[in-house]
N, C-alpha and C positions, 0 to 999 in steps of 0.2 A: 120211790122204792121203799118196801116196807125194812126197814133196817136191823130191828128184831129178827122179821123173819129170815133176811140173808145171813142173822147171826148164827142161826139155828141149822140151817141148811150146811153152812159151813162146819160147825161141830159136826154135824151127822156124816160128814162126805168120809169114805173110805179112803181117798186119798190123802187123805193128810196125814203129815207125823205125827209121832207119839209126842216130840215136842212141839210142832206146831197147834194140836189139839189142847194142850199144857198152857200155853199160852193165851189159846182163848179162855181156856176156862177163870182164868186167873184175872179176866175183868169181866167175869159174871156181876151181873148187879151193878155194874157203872156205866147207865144209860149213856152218860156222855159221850164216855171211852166208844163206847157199842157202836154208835150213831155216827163218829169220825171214823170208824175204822169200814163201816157199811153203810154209807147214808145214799151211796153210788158209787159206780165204777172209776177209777181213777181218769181222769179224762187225757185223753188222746185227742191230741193237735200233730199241727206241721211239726213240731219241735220233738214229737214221740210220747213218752212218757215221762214222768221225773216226780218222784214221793220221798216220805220214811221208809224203813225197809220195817217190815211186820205181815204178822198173818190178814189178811184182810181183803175186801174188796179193792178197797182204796188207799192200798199201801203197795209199796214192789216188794213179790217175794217169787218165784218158781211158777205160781197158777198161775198171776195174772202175766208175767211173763208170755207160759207155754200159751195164753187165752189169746194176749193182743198179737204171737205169732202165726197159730189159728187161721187167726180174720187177716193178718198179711199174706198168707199164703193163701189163702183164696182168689184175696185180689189180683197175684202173680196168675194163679193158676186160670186168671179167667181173661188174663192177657194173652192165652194162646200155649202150643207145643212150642215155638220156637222161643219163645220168652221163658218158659219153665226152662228149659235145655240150659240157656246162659248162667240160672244159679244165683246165688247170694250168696255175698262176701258176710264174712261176722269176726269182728272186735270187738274186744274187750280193756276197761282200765284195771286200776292199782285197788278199785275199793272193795269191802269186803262183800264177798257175793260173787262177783262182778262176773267170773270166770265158771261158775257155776250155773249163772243165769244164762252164759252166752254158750252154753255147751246144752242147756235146754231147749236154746231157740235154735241152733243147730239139728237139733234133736228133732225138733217140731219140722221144721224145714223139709228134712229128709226123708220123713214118715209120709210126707205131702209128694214125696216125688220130687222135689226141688234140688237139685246138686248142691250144695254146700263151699266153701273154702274157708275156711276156719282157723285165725290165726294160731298158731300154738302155744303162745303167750301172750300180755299183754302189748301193747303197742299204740303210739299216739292215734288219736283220732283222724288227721290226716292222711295216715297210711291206708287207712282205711277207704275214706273217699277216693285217695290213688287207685286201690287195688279193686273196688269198681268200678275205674275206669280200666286199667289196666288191663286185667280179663276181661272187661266185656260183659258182668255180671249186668244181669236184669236191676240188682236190688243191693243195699247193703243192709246191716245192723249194728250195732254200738252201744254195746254195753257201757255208758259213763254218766256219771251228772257232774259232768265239767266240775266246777270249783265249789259244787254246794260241800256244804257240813258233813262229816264222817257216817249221819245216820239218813244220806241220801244215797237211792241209787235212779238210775235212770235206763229207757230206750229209744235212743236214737234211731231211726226208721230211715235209709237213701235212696233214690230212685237210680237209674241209669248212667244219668250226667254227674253221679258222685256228689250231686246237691241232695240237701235234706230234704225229703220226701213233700211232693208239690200241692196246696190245699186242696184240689180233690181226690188226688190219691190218699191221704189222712182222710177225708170225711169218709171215703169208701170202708178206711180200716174202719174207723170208727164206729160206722153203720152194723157193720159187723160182726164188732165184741158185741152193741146193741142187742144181736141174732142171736147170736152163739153164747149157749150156756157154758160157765167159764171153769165148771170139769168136762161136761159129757161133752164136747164137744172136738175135745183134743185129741190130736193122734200122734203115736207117740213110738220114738224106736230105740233099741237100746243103743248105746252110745259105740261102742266096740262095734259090734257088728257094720253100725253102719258106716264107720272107717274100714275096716276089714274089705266091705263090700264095694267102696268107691263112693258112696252117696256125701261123707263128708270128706274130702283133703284138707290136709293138714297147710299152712302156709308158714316161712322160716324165713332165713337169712336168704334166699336167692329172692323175694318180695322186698326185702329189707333195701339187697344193694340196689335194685331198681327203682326204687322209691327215691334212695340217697343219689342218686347220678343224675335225677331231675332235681333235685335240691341243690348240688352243686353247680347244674346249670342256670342257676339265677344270681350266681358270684358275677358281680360284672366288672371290679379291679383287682386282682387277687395281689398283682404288682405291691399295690398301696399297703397291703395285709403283711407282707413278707419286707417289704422296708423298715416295718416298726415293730417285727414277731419277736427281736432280743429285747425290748425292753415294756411292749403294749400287756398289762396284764388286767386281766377278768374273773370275777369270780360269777358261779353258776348255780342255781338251785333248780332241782325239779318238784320238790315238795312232796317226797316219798311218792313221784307218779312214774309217767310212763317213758317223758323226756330223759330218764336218768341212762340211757344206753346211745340213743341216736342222736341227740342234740350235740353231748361230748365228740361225738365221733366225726358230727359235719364240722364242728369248728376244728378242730384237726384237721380236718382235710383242705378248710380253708388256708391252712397255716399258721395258724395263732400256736404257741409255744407254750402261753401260762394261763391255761386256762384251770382254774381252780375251783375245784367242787365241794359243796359246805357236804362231810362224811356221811353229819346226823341225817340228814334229808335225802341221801343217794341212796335212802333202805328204800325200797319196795314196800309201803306198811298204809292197810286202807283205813288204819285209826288217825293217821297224822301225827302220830306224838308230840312233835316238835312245837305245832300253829295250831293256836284257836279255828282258826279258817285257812283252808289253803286255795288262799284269792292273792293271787298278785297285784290286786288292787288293793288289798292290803298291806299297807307300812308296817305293820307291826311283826307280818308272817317273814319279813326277810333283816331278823334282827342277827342270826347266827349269821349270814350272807354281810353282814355287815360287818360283824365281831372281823369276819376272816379277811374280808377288804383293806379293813384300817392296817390287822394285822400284815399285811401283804404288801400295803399301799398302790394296791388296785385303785385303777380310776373310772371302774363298769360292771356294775353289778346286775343279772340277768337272769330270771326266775319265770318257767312253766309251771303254767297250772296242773292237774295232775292225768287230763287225758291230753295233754299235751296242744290243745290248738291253741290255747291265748299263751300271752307272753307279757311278763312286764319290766320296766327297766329301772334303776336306778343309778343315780350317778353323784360324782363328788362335785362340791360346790368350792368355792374360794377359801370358805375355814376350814377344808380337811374332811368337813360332814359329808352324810351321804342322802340325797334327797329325790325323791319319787318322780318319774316324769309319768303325768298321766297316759294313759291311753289317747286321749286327744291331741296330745304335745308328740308322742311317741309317732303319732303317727304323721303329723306333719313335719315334722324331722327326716320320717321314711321317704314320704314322695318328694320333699326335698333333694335331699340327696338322691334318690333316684333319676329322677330329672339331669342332675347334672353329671353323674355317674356314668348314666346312658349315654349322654352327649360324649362326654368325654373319651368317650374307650369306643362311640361307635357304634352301640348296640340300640339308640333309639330308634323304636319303628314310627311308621309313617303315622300321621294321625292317630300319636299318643293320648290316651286317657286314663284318668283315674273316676273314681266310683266309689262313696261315701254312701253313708246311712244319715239319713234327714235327722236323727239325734247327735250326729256328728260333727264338730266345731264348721263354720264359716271359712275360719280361718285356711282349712284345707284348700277349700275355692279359690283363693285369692291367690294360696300360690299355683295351684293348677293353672290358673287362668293369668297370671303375670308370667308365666311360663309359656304362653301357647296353647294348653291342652286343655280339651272338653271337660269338666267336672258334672258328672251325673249325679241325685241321689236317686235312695230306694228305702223301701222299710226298710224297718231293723231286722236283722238276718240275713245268713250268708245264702240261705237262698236265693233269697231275694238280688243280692249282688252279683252271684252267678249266674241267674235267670239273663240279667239285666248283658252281663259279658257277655254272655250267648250271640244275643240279640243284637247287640252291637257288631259283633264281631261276623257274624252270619247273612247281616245285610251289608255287611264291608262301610261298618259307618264310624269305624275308628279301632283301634287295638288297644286294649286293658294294661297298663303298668303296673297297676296295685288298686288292690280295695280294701276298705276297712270300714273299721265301725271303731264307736267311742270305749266301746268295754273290753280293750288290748287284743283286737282280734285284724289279724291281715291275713292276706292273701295273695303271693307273688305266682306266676308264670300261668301256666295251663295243663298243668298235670294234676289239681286238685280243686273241685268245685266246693270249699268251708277255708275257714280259718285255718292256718299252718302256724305253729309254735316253733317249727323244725329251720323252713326258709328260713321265717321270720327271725329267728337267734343268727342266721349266720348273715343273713343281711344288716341285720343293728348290730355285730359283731366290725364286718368292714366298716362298716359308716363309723364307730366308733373311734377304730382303729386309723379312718382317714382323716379326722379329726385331731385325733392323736398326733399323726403328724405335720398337723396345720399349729403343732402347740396350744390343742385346743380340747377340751372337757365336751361333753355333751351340752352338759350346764349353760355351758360358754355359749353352745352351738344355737341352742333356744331362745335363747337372749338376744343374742345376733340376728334370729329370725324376728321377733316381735319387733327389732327397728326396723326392720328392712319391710315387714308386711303390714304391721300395726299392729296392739297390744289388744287382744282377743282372752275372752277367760270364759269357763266354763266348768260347771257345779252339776251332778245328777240328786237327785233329794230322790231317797226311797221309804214312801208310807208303807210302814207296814201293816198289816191291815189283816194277820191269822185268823184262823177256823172259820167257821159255816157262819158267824157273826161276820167275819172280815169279806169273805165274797160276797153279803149285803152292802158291805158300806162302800167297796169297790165298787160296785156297779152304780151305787144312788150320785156319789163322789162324782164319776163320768158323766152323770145324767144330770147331775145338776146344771154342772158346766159345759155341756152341750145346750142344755135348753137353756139357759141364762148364763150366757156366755159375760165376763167382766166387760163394764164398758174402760175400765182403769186398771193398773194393777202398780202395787207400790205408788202410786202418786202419779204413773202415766198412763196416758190414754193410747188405747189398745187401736193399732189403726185397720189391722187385716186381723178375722177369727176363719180359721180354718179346719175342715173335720173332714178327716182323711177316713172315714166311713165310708161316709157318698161322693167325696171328691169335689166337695159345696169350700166356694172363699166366698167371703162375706166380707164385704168395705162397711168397717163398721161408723163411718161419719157418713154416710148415705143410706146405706142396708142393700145397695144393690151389689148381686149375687155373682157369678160366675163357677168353671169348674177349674179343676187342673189334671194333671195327667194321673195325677195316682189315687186310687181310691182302697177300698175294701179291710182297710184297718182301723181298731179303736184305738186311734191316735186324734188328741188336739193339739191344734197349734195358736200361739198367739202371738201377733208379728204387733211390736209395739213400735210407739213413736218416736222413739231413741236407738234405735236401730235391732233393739236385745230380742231376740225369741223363747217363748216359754213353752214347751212341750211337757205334753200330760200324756200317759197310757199305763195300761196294767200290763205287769207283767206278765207274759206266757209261760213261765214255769217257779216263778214264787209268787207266794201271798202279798204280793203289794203292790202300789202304784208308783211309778217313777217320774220324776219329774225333773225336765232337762232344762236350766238354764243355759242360753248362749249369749254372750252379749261381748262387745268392745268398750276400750277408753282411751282416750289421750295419752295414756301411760298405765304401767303396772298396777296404781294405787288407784287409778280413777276404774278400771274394768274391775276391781276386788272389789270395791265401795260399792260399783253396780250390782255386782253377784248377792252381797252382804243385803241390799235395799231388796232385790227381788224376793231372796231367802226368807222375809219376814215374812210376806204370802204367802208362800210354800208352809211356813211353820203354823200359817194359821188353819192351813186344810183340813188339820187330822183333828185339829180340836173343833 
């Protein structure tokens, strides 16, 4: 694509604002500027879109918005009259734009014929995938970029099953904006009229309670909750997102008594003021959640990301401090306790399973499977883990208790095909609380797991790897270590290389080949001879590569010293 020339066509378009035009002109002359903002279309995968926000080809702003809902509405519309008829659901989060861009795609939607349901406010991401299941909608949409930085926004694309839109229905949008010129191509209604006239509805609180009454039905001891509601207390952040209304209101209903929300971060604010980042995988973003813990002498501190589907936790240790439980700890904590939670009270079905993302600890496995229950993986994404329940579940070859992934994302019951931040709070809420009254910290709880399962550790290393520079070095990085795979790494010999492209394992002390079940992602894996795995892939919506260590030790010091030796590998990539 001529870059220049997209720049120029862009000044010239009549639709743009007088400050959007403002904006171009103000990096006249800085080729570079020019070339990142139009070098190509912002790329559209399974995962939707996700940029800076700016005027641009390749940034999120209103065109490319009303562009890539365009080319989705096409694709609905060539599914048929009775697929148009069912409609698309559209949310929206906390950040700035976000509401404006989803009342565009709304807009877009409905000038296409397509019925509409349109939240009226912001709202978590999982209500969202609810209420295309809910109604019955063809499609959804999602205006978030989850936990990126304040000058991201994003579009979230759903198909039917309330899962994120499935790799050829993306290649089809894709194909698409390809086609379609990314003004003349859009149709377009006014916003008013088309509520007036029924093309979009509005969606409220009678969405809300039905959303909440399937979130409650995943309490499976409430008993235990109301034993220790006079004295169990929590503190809460949503991180100026969209958890700051429903999250509060499930744990209430669960019975919890002091549940405590840090002020500064219950604003609704798509700057963040509070956090450099608002990643609950970051320690540093829940430093007021702490302040008001100690102040409280809470012993569970519990923080949504800002469209609400990941969740993270934190908890008090023996000196009074408050220390992060990852996403990988988090989550094997969850199906722990779920396991015996179900037993307990009666609710476990017949041929229980859980379902894991292949970058997600081992350690989940062993208790699945010292429990009973089948442990699947799948890529990373909750597509992908939904796909997979589906499928399980449809050939009657087990029933789904939870799925997760290592980046603080679960997924409880069958009323939501993505990650819930909603469930998820009110079930690490009980479990807390049950623990509570075993006279016992979470901390505690974690601890108690690594003797009883074995001491498992697990580190993600992310190269960062920006601009038109960084997607070279990404792809040659993969391409090295696909075509000269280590036959060593840190000092051990690598015993299975595996590339989840073409679904090729390879015994690396012989070279002879085989396949396995899952193929079609640029994913490596390296199964060493100490039992540790190394996983490489790029990410699908930031500039870098990730790279998953997994591994075990005899004890806490011994899997830390492993993690520390692999890291030194890792540290040599980028240079």
């Amino acid at each position: 694509m001529d870059f220049m020339k997209e720049y120029e066509k862009w000044l010239a378009s009549p639709v743009l604002s007088p400050e959007e035009h403002e904006e171009l002109e103000a990096i006249r002359g800085d080729a570079k500027e020019i070339e990142s903002r139009f070098y190509d279309q912002l790329a559209f995968g399974t995962a939707g879109l996700r940029g800076t926000m700016g005027v641009g080809l390749n940034r999120m702003n209103i065109h490319v918005i009303r562009h890539a809902t365009q080319a989705f509405a096409q694709v609905i519309l060539e599914e048929g009259p009775e697929a148009v008829q069912r409609g698309v659901a559209v949310c929206f989060d906390c950040r700035n734009n976000s509401d404006r861009f989803a009342r565009e795609a709304a807009c877009v939607m409905a000038a296409n014929g397509i019925p509409v349901r349109l939240f009226e406010a912001l709202r978590p991401t999982p209500e969202l995938s609810f209420a295309v299941r809910e109604y019955g909608c063809i499609a959804g949409i999602n205006v978030t970029a989850s936990h990126n930085p304040k000058e991201y926004n994003g579009y979230k694309v759903y198909w039917q099953d309330g899962a994120q839109l499935p790799p050829k229905h993306a290649d089809e949008v894709a194909k698409k904006m390809r086609e379609l010129d990314v003004f003349d191509c859009v149709k377009l209604v006014d916003y008013d009229l088309a509520v007036s006239e029924g093309l979009i509805t509005l969606m409220g609180k009678e969405t809300d309670e039905k959303f909440l009454s399937n979130v409650m039905a995943q309490v499976n001891d409430k008993a235990v909750v109301e034993q220790v509601a006079d004295t169990f207390k929590m503190v809460y952040t949503p991180f100026h997102g969209t958890g700051y209304q429903l999250i509060p209101e499930a744990l209430k209903r669960l019975g919890l008594k002091h549940v405590i929300c840090v002020p500064e971060q219950m604003v609704v604010d798509g700057n963040f003021p509070t956090v450099v980042s608002p990643n609950p995988e970051n320690p540093e973003g829940f430093y007021l959640a702490v302040e008001l813990a100690k102040a409280n002498n809470a012993d569970f501190i519990l923080g949504s990301d800002p469209d609400a589907d990941r969740v993270g936790i934190m908890v008090k240790t023996g000196d009074g401090e408050f220390k992060v439980i990852s996403g990988n700890q988090t989550g094997v904590l969850l199906l722990d306790y779920l396991i015996g939670a179900k037993r307990r009270t009666g609710k476990m079905p017949e041929n229980p399973v859980a379902l894991k993302t292949i970058v997600t600890t081992e350690m989940a496995r062993k208790v699945a499977e010292e429990n009973g229950l089948q442990c699947y993986d799948t890529f990373t994404g909750f597509k992908f883990l939904a796909e997979k329940k589906d499928k399980l579940e449809a050939a009657g070859e087990g029933k789904v208790i939870f799925a997760y992934e290592e980046s603080y994302g679960y997924m409880l019951g069958d009323y939501v095909r993505d990650k819930d931040a909603v469930s998820a709070s009110v079930e690490l809420s009980e479990m807390a609380a049950w623990y509570a009254a075993q006279g016992m910290t979470l901390y505690d709880a974690i601890q108690a797991l690594y003797k009883k399962y074995g001491y498992f550790a697990e580190k993600t290393y992310n190269l960062v790897m920006p601009g038109l520079d960084g997607l070279k070095d990404m792809a040659n990085l993969m391409k090295s270590l696909r075509e000269n795979p280590p036959a060593e790494i840190s000092g051990v010999k690598a015993v299975t290389f595996k590339d989840y492209a073409d679904g090729s394992v390879v015994d690396c002390a012989t070279g002879a080949k085989s396949t396995m079940e899952l193929s079609g992602s640029n994913v490596l894996r390296f199964e060493m001879a100490d039992g540790t795995s190394v996983i490489v892939r790029p990410s699908g919506t930031e500039p870098k590569i990730k790279v998953y260590i997994l591994t075990q030790g005899k004890d806490a010091a011994d899997a830390q010293a492993n993690l520390d030796k692999y890291g030194q590998w890792v540290d040599g990539l980028q240079k």
